[in-house]
Every structure is written in C-alpha cells, then in structure tokens.
N, C-alpha and C positions, 0 to 999 in steps of 0.2 A: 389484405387488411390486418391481419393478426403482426406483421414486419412491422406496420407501420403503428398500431397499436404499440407495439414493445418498447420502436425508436420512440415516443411519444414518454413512455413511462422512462425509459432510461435517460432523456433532456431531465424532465423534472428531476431525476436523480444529483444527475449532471449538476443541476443549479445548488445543491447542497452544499456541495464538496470543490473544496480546496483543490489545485493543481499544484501548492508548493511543492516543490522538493528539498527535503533535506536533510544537511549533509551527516546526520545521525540520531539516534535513540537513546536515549541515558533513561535507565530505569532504574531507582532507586528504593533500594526496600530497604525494612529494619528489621529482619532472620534473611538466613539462609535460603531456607525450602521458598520462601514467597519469591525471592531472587530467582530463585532457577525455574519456580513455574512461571513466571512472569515472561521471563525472556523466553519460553518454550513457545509463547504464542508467536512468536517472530522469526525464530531458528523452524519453526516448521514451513513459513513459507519460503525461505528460502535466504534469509538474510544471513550473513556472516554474525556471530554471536560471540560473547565470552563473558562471565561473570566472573568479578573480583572480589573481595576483602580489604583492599588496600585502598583509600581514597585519595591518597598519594598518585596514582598512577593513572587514575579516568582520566585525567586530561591530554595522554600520552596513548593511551587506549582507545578513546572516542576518536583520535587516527586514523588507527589500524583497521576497525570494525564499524561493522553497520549499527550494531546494537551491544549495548554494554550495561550488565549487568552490577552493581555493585550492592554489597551486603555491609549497613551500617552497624550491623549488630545491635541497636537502639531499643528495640520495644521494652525492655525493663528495665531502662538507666533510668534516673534522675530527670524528670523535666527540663529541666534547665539544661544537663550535659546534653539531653537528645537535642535541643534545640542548639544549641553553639558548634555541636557536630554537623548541625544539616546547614549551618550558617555555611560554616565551615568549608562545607561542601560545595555550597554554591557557590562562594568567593571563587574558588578554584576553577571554575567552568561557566562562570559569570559571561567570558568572550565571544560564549559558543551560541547566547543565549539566543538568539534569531536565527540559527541557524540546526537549530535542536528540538528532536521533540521529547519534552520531560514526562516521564511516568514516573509517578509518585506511591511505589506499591506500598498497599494496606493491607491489613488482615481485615477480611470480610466478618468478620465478630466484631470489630471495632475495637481489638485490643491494642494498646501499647501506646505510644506518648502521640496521640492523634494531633493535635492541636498545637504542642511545639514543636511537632517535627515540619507541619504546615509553615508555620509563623519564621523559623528558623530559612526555608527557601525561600517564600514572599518575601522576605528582607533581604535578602541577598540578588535575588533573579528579579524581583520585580515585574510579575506578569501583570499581564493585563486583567485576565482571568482564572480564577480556581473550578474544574470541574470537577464536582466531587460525588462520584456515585461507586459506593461499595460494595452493592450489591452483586452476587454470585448466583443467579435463578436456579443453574444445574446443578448449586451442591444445597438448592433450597432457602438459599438465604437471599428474601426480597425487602424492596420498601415501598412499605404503604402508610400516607399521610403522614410524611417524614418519619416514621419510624421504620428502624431493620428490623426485618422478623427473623429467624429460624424456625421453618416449616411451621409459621403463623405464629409463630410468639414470640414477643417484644425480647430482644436479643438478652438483655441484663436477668430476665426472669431466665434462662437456659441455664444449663450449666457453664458457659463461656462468661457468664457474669458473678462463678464462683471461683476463679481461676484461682490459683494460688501465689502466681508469680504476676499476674496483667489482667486481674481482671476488668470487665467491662466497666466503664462507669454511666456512660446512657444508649439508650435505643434513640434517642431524639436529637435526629440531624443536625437540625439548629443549634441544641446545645455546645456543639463544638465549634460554634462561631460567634457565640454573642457576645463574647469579652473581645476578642482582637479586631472581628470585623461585622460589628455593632452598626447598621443600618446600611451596612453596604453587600449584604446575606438575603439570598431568594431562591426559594424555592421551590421546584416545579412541577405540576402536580402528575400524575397520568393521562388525564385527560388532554391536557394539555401539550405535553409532550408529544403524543400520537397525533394530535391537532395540528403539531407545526408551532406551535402558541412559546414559547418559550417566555419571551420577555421582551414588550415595546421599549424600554428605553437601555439597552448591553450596556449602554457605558456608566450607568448609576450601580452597577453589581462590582462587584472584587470575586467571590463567593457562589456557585451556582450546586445546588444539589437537587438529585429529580428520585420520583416516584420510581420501582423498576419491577417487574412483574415478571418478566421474560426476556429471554437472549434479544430478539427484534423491538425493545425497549432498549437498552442498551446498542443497538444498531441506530436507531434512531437519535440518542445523544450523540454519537459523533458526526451521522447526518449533518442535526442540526445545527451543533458549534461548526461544523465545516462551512456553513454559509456566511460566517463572522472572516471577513478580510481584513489580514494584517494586524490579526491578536496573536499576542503572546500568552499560551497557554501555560499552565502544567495539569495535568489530568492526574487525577486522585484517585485508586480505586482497587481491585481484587484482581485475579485473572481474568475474572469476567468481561471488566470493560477492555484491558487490555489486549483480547484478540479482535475485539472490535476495531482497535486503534490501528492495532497492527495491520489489519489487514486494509484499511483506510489511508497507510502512508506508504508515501513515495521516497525512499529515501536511493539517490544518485547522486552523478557529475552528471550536468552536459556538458562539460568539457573531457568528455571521455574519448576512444576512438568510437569511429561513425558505425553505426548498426546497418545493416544491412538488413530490411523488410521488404519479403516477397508475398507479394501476393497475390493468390489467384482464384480467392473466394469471391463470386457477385453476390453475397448475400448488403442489401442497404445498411446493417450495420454496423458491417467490418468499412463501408463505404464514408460514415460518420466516424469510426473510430479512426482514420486514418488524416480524415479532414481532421479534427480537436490533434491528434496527434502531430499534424504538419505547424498550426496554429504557435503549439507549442515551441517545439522544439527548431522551429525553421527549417525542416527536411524538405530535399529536393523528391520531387515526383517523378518518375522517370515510367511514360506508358509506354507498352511494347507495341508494336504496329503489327494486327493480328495477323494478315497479308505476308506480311515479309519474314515473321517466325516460321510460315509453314511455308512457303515459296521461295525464299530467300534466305536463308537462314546465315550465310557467310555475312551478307550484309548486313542483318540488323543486328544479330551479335556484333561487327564490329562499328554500326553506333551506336549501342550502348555502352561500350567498351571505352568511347571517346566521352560519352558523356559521365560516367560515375568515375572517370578521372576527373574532368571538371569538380566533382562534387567532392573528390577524396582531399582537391588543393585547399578546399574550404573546410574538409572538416566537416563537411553537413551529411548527415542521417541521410540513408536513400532508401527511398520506397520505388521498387519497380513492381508493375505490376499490368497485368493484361486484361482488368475487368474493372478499373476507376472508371471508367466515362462509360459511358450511355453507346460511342461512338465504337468501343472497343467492343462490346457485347454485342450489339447491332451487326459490327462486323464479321465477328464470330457465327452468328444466326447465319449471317449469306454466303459466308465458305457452306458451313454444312451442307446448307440447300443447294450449292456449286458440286459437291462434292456427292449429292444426292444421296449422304449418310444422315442415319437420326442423331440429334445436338448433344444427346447424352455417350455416344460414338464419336464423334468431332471432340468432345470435352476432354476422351482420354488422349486420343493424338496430341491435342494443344499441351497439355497438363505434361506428356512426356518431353515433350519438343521443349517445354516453357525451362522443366527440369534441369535438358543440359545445357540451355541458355544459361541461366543459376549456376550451374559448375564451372563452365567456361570461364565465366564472370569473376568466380574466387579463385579460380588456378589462376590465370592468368593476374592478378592482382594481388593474390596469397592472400591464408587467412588471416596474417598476423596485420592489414591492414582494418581488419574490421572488429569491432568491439563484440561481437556474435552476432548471432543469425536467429530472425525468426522469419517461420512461414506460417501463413494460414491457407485453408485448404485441402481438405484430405489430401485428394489424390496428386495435387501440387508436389507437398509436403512427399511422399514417399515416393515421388519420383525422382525429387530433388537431393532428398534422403539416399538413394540407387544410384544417382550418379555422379554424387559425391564419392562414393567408395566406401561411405559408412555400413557399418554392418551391425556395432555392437553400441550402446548407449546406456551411461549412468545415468542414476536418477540424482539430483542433487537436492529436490527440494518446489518448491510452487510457489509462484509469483500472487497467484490469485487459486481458490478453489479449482481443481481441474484443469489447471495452468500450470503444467510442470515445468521445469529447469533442467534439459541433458546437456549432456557433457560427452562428447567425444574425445578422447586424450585431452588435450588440453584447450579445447573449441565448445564455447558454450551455444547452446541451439535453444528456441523455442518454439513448441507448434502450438497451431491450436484449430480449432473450428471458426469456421464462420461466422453464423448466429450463435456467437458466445462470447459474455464476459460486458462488461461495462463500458460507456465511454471514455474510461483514463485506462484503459486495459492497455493498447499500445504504449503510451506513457509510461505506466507500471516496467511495461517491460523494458521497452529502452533505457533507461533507470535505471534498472536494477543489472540489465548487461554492463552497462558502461564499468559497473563497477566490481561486478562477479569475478572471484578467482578463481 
C-alpha cells in the first residue's frame, strides 16, 4: 500500500513538470557575488559551470558548458545603459532562445535597475512569460500580499532602502510592472499558489509574481509553471528560486552515445521510472531470462551480446534488466523454491551472476561505446561495481539530492536505490551522462 501510495503522489508530480531538455542555462546577474551564487545552485548538482564578465563570449560559452554565468556589472549604471546592455545581451543569444533556460538573477532586496533590466530582455527574447519571485526565505527575505519583507518588514523601510549607491525604491511587486506591462501583470497570492490556483486564463499575463513564505513555496512555483507546455520563460529572482530551477531541469543531448541502464531493483517505482524513461528517450529493453543467467549463463550472455549490438547500430539507450516484468520475478520466486533456498539467498546468487553479465557486456563491447553507466540496486550495483575491477571512485557531483555523479578515470557511473527519486529521475540521468566529461 504505502509503494503504491507514493507512485500515486509522484504521477501527480509527474503531471507538473516539463520533460524538456535543454541544451543550456544562461544566468544572468547585474554584480559579481549574485553571478557565482546563482550558478552554485547548478555546479553543485553536477552540471559543468563557468561564469563570465565578457558578454562578448556567452554565445561561444553557452557551447562548451551546461550553465553559464555572466556578470553584467548593471545594478548602479544609468537606467537607460542597464537596459540597452541587457537588450544587448539578448540580441546576442536571441538563437538560442527555445532552446535555453534563462535566469534573470536579482538581488533579493530589490536593488539595482529592476525594471530595465527586465524590459531590456523581453524586448530582445520575447518570452512568453516573466516569472518573477525574489524572494530568499533562508536569508529571511519573503513576500507577503505582494510585498518583500526582510524578516517582516517592508524591504524600503530596512536599511537596504538607505543604500547609498542602489537603494531600494519599492517593497511593492506590482510597482515594478505597471508602466511597461500595464494590464498584462498578476499576481499570485499564497493561498493560491499552494492551491495549484495560479491563473485560469496564462496567456492574458506577460508578468507573473507570487506570494513566497518558504523554500517548498518556491518549489511549488516551478511545479506549477512546469505544467505550462511550450512557454517561453525567463525566471526572475535571487538564489532562492534558482535551486529550485535548477534542480527541476534537464539539460542533455539525446543525440549523445547510448547509456547503458542496469537494473535490478523490483521496487514498482524504479518499474515507472523506466517505463516514462523508455517513453522518452526511445530505449530498448533488453529482460534477462532468469533461468538461463543461473543455468546457462554461456548462452544468455551471448544473446544479449547479439541484442545490445542490435541496439548499439541504433544508437538507442539500453535498459537491461532481470526484474521489469511480473514474468521475471515470478521466475526468480520458483528457482529459489527449486533450489530449496530462502528468496533473499537466491537474490544474492542472481545479483552476482546478473554482475558479471554487466561486465561481460562492457568488456566485450568497451566502454568508450557507451555514454556511462547507471545501476540501480544495491547489491546489483556492488557487484557490478567488483567485477568491473573498479575499486576506487570520484565524486563529481549529483544529478538529484542523493544522486551522485562517479567517475572512474575517465568512465562516468551512476547508482542509486530503488524506491528513490522522482519520475524524470532516469531521464535526469541519461541527460546529464550524454553530456558529462
């Protein structure tokens, strides 16, 4: 019951959120310090990073890297310059623009040229929509009934509204919309938010800003913009929303080499995560015949061997695995009972045997065919792990919370548990091998 509870909560998830992938990150702040903690929320999961100074060069840069930092310098020029600099800016990367996802870092005080630095990208990018929530809950700074507080009071009455070089000019949301995007400005309250309520009619807004109280307020605005297909965003806001974001996108090739996923968890929602992940990506399924890995093992090693060539001519993702069907588990259960051992005893047999099938399968094919390796599985995974000849593994970084990134010289691996992680978890990963160096 609680399995099926979970898979129940994590579909409703599921329906939130985008499967796009793409093919980079442009985060754009106006200082330094907001640039590098911006992009930290992305470089800690594992994405390749670099922040610049030169606007010259992001479109040469957004290349190379997953995510790309640039520092406009902006918050205390001239209105006008901030705005023709972020035109500027967009012109330059205007190409990328469906294929990008924009962060628009703020200072969570609401200091510096807020409004033309906005107006300056909408006129260049042309999005569909502006999310705009500034709010930072963990450095205390929230919004309530469209105003920013700092730890409860209206940001302009703090000292960040006595600045001497940018200080604030409103705590009130709307203020920084009603001259350029004057009836096409909504925003969303708390209640609402946490409701799911956003707004019946998305394509009457330009403009969206929301109440925000807490980190899973913030989790919830990109929930809910994630259920909006085939918007063009750019997302406005502090570090806060940005590890939200971050940890909500996919950014890959599928046109990368083919991942290799093994598995050998029966938990039901590594069983879901594989199905959304084949959906996707088009991977082949390759079940092992439980019968022939421990009876026969010459043979079914050598048809799988026949078959993940088939799949290597294509190009396509392989998932092998000896606990997808109903059929394979069933069959697992009546060896044991053959074999007159308890199933958690048969589990380790299978789990070693399944192991050097797994090794077999990369010796013989090499690794440099495959874009990395994940398993799930404990004891799959370390047996897999043993007879590889791995011994020693860097940490590179996390796909998802608890989702690490190793690296054996130069072979990227991922493991994970079972009952763990979301339904784009697969996805996430494949994605992000395709492209890891």
């Amino acid at each position: 019951m609680t399995i099926i509870l979970r898979l129940v909560e994590l579909c409703e998830v599921c329906r939130y959120m985008t499967l796009k992938i793409y093919r980079s990150v442009l985060i754009i702040a106006d200082d330094f310090t907001g640039a590098n903690d911006t992009i930290a929320q992305f470089a800690k999961l594992g994405f390749s990073t670099i922040t610049t100074l030169d606007i010259d060069i992001v479109p040469e840069l957004m290349k190379k890297y997953d995510v790309v930092a640039v520092d406009t310098e902006s918050r205390a020029l001239d209105a006008e310059k901030a705005y023709k600099l972020l035109l500027s800016l967009g012109n330059k990367i205007k190409e990328y623009a469906n294929q990008t996802v924009f962060y628009k870092k703020i200072d969570s005080t609401l200091r510096g040229n807020i409004t033309s630095e906005i107006r300056g990208l909408y006129d260049a990018l042309r999005p569909d929509l502006i999310v705009f929530a500034p709010a930072f809950p963990k450095q205390g700074r929230t919004t309530k009934e469209g105003i920013l507080m700092v730890k409860g009071v209206p940001v302009e009455k703090t000292y960040f509204g006595k600045d001497m070089r940018t200080p604030v000019r409103s705590s009130v949301l709307s203020s920084y919309f009603k001259v350029d995007f004057k009836g096409s400005y909504h925003h969303t309250s708390l209640d609402a938010l946490r409701a799911g309520r956003i707004i019946d009619d998305i394509n009457s807004v330009k403009v969206m800003s929301f109440d925000v109280e807490n980190d899973e307020d913030l989790k919830a605005i990109v929930q809910n913009i994630g259920k909006l297909d085939n918007k063009k965003i750019i997302w406005i806001g502090s570090a806060g929303l940005a590890e939200n974001v971050a940890y909500y996108t996919i950014v890959g090739s599928q046109r990368g080499k083919p991942i290799l996923m093994v598995v050998g968890s029966a938990n039901d929602l590594v069983r879901e995560q594989v199905r959304v992940f084949v959906e996707e990506f088009s991977a082949r399924i390759l079940t092992v015949k439980i019968d022939a890995l421990i009876n026969n093992f010459e043979e079914e090693s050598k048809r799988l061997e026949d078959e993940v060539s088939k799949a290597l001519v294509t190009s396509s993702d392989i998932v092998i695995t000896i606990s997808y069907s109903q059929e394979q588990i069933r069959e697992g259960e009546l060896m044991a009972q053959s074999l007159n051992i308890e199933l958690s005893d048969f589990g380790l047999i299978l789990a070693k045997r399944f192991g050097v099938l797994v090794s077999r399968l990369i010796s013989h094919f090499g690794w440099n065919r495959f874009g990395g390796l994940f398993i799930t599985g404990g004891d799959i995974a370390i047996s897999t792990i043993k007879s590889l000849g791995v011994d020693t593994l860097e940490l590179r970084g996390e796909i998802e919370p608890g989702l690490p990134i190793l690296k054996f010289k130069d072979k990227n691996i991922v493991t994970k548990a079972g009952g763990f992680g979301t339904m784009e978890t697969l996805i996430k990963i494949a994605a992000r091998l395709k492209i890891e160096r």
